[in-house]
Each structure stands twice: as structure tokens, then as C-alpha cells.
Residue frames as a rotation matrix with the C-alpha (Angstrom) as fourth column:
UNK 1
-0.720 -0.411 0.559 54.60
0.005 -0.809 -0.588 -41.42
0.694 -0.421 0.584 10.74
UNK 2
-0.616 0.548 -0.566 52.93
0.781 0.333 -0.528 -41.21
-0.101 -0.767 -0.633 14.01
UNK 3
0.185 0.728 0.660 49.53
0.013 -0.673 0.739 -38.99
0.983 -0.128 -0.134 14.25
UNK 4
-0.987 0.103 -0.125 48.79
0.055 -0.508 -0.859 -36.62
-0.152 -0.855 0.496 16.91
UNK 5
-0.452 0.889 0.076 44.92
0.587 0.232 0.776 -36.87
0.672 0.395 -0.626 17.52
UNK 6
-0.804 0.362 0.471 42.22
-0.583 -0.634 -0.508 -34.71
0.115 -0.683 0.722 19.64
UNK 7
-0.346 0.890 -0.296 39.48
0.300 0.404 0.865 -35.99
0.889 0.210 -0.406 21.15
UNK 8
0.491 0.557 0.669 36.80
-0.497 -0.452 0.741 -35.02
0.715 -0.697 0.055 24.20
UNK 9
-0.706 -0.542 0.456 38.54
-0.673 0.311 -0.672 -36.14
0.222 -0.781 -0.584 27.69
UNK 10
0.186 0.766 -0.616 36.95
-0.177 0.642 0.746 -39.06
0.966 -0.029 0.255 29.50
UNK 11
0.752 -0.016 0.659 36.51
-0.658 -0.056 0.751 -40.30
0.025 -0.998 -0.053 32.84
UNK 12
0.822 -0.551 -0.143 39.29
0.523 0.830 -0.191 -43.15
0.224 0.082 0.971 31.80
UNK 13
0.160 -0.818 0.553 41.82
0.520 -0.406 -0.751 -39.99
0.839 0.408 0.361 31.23
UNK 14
0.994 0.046 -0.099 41.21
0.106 -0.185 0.977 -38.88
0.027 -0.982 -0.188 35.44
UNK 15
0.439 -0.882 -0.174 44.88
0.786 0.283 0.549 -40.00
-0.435 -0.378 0.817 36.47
UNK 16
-0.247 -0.927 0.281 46.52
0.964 -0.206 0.170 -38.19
-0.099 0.313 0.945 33.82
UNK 17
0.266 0.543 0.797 44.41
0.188 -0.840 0.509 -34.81
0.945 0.014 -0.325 33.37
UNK 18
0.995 -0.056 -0.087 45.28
0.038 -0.577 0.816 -34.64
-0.096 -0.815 -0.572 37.14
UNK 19
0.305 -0.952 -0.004 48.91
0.833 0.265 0.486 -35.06
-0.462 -0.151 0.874 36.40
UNK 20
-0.241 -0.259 0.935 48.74
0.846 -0.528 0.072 -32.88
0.476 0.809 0.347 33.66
UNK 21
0.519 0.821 0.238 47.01
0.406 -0.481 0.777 -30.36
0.752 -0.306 -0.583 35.80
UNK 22
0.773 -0.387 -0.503 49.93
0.443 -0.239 0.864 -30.36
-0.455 -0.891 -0.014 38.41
UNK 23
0.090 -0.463 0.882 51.74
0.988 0.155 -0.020 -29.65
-0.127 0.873 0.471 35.11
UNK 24
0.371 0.466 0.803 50.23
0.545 -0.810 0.218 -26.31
0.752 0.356 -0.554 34.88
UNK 25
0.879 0.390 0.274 50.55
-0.013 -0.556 0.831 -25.47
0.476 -0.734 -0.484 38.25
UNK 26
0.394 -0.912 0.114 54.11
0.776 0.396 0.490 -26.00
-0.492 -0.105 0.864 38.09
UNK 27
-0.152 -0.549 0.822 54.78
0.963 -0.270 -0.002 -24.21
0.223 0.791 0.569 35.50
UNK 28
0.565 0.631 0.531 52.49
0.388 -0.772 0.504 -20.96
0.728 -0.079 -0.681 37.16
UNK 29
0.815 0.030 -0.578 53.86
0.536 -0.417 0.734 -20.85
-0.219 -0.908 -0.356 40.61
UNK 30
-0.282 -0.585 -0.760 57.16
0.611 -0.720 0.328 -18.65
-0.739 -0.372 0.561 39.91
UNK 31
-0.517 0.290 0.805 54.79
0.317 -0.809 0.495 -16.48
0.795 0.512 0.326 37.63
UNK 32
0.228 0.833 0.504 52.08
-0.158 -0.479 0.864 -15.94
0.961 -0.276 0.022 40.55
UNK 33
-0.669 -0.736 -0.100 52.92
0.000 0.135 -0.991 -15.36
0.743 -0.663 -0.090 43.81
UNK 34
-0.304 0.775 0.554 49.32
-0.938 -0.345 -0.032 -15.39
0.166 -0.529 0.832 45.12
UNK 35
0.095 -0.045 -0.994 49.50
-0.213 0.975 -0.065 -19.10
0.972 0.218 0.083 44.81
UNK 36
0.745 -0.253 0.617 48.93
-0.554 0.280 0.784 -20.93
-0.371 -0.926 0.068 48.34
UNK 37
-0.394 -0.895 -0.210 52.17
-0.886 0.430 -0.171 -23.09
0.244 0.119 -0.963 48.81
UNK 38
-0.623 0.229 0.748 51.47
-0.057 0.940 -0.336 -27.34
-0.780 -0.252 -0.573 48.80
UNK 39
-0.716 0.585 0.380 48.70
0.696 0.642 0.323 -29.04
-0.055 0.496 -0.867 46.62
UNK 40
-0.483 0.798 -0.360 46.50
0.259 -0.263 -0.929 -27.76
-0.837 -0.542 -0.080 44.91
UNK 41
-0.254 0.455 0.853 43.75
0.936 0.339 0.098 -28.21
-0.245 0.823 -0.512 42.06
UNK 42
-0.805 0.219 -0.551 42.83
-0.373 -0.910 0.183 -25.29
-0.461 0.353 0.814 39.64
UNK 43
-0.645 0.531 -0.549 40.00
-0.720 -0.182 0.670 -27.45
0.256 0.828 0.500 38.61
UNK 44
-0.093 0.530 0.843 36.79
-0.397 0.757 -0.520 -29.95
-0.913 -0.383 0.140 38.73
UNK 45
-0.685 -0.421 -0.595 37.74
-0.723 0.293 0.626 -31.74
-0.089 0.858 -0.505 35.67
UNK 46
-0.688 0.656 0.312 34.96
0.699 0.713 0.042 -34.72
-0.195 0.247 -0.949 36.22
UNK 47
0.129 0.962 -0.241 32.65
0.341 -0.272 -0.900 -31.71
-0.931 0.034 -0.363 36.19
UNK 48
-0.285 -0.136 -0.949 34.27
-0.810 -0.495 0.314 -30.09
-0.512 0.858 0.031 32.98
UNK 49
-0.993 0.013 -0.120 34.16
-0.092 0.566 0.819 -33.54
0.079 0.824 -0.561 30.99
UNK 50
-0.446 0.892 0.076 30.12
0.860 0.451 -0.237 -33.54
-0.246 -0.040 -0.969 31.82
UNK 51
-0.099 0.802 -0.590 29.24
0.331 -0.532 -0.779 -30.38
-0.938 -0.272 -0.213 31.08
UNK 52
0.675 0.577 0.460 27.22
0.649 -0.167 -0.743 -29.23
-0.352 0.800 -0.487 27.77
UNK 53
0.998 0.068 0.004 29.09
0.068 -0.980 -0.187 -25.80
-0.009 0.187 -0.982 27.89
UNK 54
0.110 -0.979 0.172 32.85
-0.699 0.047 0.714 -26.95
-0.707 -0.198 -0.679 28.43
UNK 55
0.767 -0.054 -0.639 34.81
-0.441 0.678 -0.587 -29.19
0.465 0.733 0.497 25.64
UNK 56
0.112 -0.927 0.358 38.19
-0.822 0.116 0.557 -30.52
-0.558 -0.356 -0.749 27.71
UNK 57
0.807 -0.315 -0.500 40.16
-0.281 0.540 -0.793 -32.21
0.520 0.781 0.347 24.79
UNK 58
0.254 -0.953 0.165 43.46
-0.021 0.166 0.986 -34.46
-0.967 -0.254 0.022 25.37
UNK 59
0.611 -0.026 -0.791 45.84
-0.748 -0.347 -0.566 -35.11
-0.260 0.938 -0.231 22.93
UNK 60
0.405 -0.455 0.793 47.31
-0.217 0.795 0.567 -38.26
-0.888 -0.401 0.223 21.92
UNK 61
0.466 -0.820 -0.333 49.73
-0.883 -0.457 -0.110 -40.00
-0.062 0.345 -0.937 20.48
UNK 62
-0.499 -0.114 -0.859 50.09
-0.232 0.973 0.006 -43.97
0.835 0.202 -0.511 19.64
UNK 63
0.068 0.417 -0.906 47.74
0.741 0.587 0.326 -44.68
0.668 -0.694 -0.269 22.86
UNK 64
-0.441 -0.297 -0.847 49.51
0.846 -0.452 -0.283 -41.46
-0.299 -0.841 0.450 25.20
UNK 65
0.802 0.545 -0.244 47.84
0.597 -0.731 0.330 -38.86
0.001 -0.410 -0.912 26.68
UNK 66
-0.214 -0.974 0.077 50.26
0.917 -0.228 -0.326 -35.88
0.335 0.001 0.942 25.52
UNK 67
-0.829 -0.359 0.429 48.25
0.335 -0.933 -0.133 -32.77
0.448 0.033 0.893 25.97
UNK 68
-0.055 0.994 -0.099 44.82
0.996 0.062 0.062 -31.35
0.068 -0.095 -0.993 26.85
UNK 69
-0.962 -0.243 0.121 43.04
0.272 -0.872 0.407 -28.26
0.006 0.424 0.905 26.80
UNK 70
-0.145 0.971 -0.188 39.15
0.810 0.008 -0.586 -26.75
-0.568 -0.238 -0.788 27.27
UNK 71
-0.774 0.242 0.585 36.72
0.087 -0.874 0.478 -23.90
0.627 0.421 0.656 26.10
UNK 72
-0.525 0.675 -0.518 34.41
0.849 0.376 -0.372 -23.47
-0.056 -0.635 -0.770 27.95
UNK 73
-0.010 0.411 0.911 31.36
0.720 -0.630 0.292 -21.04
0.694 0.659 -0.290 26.99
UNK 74
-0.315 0.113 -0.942 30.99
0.738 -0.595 -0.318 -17.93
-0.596 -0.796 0.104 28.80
UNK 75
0.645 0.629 0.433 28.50
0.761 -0.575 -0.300 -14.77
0.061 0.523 -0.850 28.26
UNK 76
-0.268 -0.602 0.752 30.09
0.754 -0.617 -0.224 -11.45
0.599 0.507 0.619 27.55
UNK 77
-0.619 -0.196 -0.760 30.22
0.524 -0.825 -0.214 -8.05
-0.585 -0.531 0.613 28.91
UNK 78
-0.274 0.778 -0.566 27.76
0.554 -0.353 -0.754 -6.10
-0.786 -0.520 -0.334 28.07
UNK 79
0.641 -0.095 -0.761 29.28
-0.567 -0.728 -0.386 -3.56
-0.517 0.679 -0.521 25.57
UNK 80
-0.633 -0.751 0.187 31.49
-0.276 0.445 0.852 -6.20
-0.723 0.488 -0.489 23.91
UNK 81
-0.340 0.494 -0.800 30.27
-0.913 -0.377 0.154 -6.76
-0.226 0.783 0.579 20.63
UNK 82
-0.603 0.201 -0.772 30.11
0.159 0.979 0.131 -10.56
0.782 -0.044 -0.622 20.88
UNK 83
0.609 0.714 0.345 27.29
-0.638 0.183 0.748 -11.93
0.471 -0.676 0.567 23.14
UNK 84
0.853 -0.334 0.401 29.58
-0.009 0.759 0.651 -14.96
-0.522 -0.559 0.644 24.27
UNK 85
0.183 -0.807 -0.561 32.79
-0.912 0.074 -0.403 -15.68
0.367 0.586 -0.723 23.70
UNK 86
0.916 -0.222 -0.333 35.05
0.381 0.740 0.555 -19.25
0.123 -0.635 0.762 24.78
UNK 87
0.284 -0.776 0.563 37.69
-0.948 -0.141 0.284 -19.23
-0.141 -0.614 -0.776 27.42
UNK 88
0.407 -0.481 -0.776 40.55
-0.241 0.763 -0.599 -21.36
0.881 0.431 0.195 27.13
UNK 89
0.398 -0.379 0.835 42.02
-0.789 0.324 0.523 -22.80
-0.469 -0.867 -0.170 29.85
UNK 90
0.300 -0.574 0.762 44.55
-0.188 0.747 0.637 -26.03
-0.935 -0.334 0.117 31.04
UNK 91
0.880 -0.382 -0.280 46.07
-0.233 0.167 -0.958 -25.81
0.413 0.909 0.058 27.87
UNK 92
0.438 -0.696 0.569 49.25
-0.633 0.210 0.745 -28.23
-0.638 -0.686 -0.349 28.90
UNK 93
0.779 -0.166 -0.605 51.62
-0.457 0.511 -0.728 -30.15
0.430 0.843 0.323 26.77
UNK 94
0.948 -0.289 0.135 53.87
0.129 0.734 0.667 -32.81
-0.291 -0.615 0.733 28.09
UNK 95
0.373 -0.786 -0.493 57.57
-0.470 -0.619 0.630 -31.72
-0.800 -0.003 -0.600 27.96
UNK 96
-0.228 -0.595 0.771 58.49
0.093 0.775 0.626 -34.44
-0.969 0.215 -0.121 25.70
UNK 97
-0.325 0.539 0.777 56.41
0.865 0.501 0.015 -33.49
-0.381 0.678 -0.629 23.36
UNK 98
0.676 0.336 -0.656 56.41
0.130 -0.930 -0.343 -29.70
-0.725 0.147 -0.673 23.17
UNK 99
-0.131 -0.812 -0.568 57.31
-0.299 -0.514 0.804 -28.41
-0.945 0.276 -0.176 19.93
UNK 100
-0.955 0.035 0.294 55.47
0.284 0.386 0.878 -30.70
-0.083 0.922 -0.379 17.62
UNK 101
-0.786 0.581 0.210 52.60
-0.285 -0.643 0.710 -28.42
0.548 0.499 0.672 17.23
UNK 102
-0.835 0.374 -0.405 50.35
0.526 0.760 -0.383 -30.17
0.164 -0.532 -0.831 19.90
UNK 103
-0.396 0.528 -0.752 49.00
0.377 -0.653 -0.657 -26.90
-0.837 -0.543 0.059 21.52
UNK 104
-0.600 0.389 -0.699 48.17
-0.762 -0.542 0.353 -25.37
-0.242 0.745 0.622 17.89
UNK 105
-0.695 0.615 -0.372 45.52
0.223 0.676 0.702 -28.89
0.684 0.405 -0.607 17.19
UNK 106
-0.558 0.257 -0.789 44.33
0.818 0.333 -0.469 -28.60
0.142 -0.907 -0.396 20.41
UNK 107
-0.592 0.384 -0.708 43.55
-0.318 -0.919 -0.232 -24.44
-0.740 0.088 0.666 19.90
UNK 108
-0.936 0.035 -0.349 42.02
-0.330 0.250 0.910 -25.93
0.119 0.968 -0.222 16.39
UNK 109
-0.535 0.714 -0.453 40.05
0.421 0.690 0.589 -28.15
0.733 0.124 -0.669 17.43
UNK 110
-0.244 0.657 -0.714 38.39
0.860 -0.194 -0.472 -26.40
-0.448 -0.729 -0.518 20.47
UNK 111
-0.703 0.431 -0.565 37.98
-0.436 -0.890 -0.136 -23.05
-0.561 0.151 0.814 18.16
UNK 112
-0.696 0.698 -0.170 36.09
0.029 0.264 0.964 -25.49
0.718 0.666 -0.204 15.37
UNK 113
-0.451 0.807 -0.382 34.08
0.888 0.363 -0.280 -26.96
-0.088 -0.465 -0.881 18.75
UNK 114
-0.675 0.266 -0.688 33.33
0.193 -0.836 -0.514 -22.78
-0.712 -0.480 0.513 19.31
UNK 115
-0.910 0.175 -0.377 32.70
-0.415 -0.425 0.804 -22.40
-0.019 0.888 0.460 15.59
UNK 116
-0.484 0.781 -0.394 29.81
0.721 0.611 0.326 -25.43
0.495 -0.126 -0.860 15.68
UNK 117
0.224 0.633 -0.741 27.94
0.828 -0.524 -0.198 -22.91
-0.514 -0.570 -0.641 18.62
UNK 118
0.493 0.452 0.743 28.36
0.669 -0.743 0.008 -20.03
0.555 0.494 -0.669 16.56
UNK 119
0.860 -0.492 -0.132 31.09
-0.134 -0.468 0.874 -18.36
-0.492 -0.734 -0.469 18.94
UNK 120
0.653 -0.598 0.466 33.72
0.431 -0.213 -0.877 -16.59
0.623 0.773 0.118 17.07
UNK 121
0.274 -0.672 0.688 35.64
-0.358 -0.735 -0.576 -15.28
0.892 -0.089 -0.442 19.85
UNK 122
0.513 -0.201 -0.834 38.26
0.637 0.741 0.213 -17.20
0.575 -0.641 0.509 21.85
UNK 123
0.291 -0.554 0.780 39.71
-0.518 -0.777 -0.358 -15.82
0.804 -0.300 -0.513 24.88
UNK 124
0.649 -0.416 -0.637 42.80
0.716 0.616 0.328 -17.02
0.256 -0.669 0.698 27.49
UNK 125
0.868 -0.427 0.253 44.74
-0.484 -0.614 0.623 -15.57
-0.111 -0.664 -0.740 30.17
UNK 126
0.471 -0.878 -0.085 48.72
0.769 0.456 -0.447 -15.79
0.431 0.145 0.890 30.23
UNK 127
0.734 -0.278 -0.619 51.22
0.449 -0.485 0.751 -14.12
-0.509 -0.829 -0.231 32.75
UNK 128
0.852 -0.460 -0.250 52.87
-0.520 -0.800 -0.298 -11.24
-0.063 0.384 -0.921 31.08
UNK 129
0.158 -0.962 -0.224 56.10
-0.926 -0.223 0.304 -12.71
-0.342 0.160 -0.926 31.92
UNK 130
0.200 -0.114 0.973 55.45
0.118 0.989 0.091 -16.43
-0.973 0.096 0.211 29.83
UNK 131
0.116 -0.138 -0.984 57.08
-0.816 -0.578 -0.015 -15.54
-0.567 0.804 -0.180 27.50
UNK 132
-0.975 -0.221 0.001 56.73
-0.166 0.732 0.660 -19.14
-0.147 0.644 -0.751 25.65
UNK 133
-0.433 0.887 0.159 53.27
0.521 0.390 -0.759 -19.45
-0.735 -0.246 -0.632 26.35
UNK 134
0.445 0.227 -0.866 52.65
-0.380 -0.828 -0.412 -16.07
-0.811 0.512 -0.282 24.53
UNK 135
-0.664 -0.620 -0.418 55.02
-0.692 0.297 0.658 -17.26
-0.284 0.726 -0.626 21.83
UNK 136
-0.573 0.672 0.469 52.45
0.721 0.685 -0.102 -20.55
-0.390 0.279 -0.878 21.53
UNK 137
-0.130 0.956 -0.262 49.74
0.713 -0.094 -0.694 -18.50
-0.689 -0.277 -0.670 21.45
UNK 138
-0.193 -0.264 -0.945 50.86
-0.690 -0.649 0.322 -15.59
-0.698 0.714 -0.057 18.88
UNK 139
-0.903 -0.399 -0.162 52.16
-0.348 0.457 0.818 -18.40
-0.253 0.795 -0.551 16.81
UNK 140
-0.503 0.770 0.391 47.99
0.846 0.531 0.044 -19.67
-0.174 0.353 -0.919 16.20
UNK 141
-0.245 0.416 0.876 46.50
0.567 -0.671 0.477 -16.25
0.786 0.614 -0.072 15.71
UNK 142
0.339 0.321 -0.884 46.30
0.941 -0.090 0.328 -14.64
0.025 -0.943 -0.333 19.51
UNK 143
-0.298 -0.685 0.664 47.11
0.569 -0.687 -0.453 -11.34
0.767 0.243 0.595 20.08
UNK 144
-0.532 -0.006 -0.847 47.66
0.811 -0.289 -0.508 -9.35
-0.242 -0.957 0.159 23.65
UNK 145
-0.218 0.386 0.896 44.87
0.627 -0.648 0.432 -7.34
0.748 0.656 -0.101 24.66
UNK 146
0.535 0.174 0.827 44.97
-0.503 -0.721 0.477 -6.27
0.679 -0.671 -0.298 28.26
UNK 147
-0.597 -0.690 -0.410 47.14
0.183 0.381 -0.906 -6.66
0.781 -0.616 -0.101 31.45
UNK 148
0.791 0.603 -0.100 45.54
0.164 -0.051 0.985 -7.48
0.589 -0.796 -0.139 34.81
UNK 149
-0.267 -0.660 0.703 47.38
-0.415 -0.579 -0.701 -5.35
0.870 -0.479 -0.119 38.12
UNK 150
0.580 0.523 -0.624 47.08
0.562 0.297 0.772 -6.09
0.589 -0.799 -0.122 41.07
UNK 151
-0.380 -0.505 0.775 48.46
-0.510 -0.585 -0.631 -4.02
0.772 -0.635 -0.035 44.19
UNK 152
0.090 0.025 -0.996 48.84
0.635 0.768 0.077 -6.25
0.767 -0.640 0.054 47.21
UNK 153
-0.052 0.016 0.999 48.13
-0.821 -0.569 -0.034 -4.47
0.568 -0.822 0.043 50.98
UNK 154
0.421 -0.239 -0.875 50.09
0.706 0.692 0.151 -6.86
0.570 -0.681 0.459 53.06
């Protein structure tokens, strides 16, 4: 039976981390309508795979790049009982391949990375109306704790 592995992204995995990236940003634009229209990067991935404070995992699959995914540390608010917490981000699974539990290794393995720094509390944005995303995310142990508004003066 084939394995589904995690490991840290590299500069080899460039091409497809951007691909995977336009992935995302596909899937966002008819959730966000602040989105400029054309190209465009939600990220500095060569800086995420170098830094200390960011993990950016792919996921593979006999040799393919199927998924990927980050934490990346960040300090708390003030009155939040955690000092730090990690933020998830580019969590992205290749269509072919959604459904075989990809995104739930990938949440795994970047909460252990949190666990290793002593950072029990993971946190990721999702547009109210993904309703599959949310479904992913429930289905590992997530649970909705605030909506951001906005009120556009065009």
C-alpha cells in the first residue's frame, strides 16, 4: 500500500509549492472579493522554508508532491492565556488526492512540530462560507471561534 509522508519543504519543492499556492488562491477568490483580479502570491515561501519560526511541510506520495501546509510561530494577545500560539496557513491538497486524509497528517505533524516548542495552541483562518474546509478542519479537532466583518465604503 502506498504511504503518504510529511516532511519540511525544500528549495527543490519551489515549482510546485508555487503551483500549489495558485491552488489556494483559486479556491479563495469566489470566497473574497477583496482579492485584486490577475496573479498573485499570498506568500514568500523561500523565506518560510528558512525561517527558525515557520515549519512549511509538503506531502508526498511515491516521489509526488500532494499537499503542503505551515505553522508558523506567532506571540499572543495580551490577555489570551497562551503566550504564543501557531498559525496555520497554505494548507492545500491536490484534487486528486483529497479525501485520503492528507490535510489531517499534515495538521499532525505541524501540531507535534508546535508541541516540540511547547505551543499548545494552533490557530487558522477559513471563510465562513468553506464549508469543506471547515468540514477538514472540525474533522481533526478545530472548532469556530470568531467571525471577521468587514463593511466596505466604496
Amino acid at each position: 500500500m502506498d504511504k503518504i509522508i510529511t516532511r519540511p519543504a525544500t528549495f527543490a519543492d519551489m515549482d510546485t509549492l508555487l503551483r500549489f499556492e495558485q491552488g489556494v488562491i483559486t479556491a479563495e477568490r469566489p470566497f473574497d472579493p477583496t482579492l485584486k483580479n490577475g496573479y498573485i502570491n499570498y506568500y514568500d515561501l523561500a523565506g518560510m522554508i528558512e525561517r527558525p519560526d515557520i515549519e512549511l511541510l509538503v506531502a508526498e506520495l511515491n516521489g509526488e508532491l500532494i499537499g503542503s501546509g505551515y505553522a508558523r510561530i506567532e506571540e499572543a494577545k495580551i490577555y489570551l492565556k497562551h503566550p504564543k500560539h501557531a498559525y496555520l496557513g497554505f494548507m492545500y491538497v491536490d484534487p486528486a488526492h483529497r479525501g485520503k486524509g492528507v490535510n489531517q497528517k499534515i495538521i499532525i505533524a505541524l501540531k507535534n512540530w508546535a508541541a516540540e516548542r511547547n505551543i499548545n495552541e494552533l490557530r487558522l483562518e477559513v471563510y465562513h462560507d468553506n464549508l469543506p474546509a471547515i468540514k477538514a478542519y472540525e474533522k481533526v479537532g478545530f472548532s469556530k471561534l470568531m467571525i471577521e466583518m468587514r463593511l466596505a465604503n466604496d
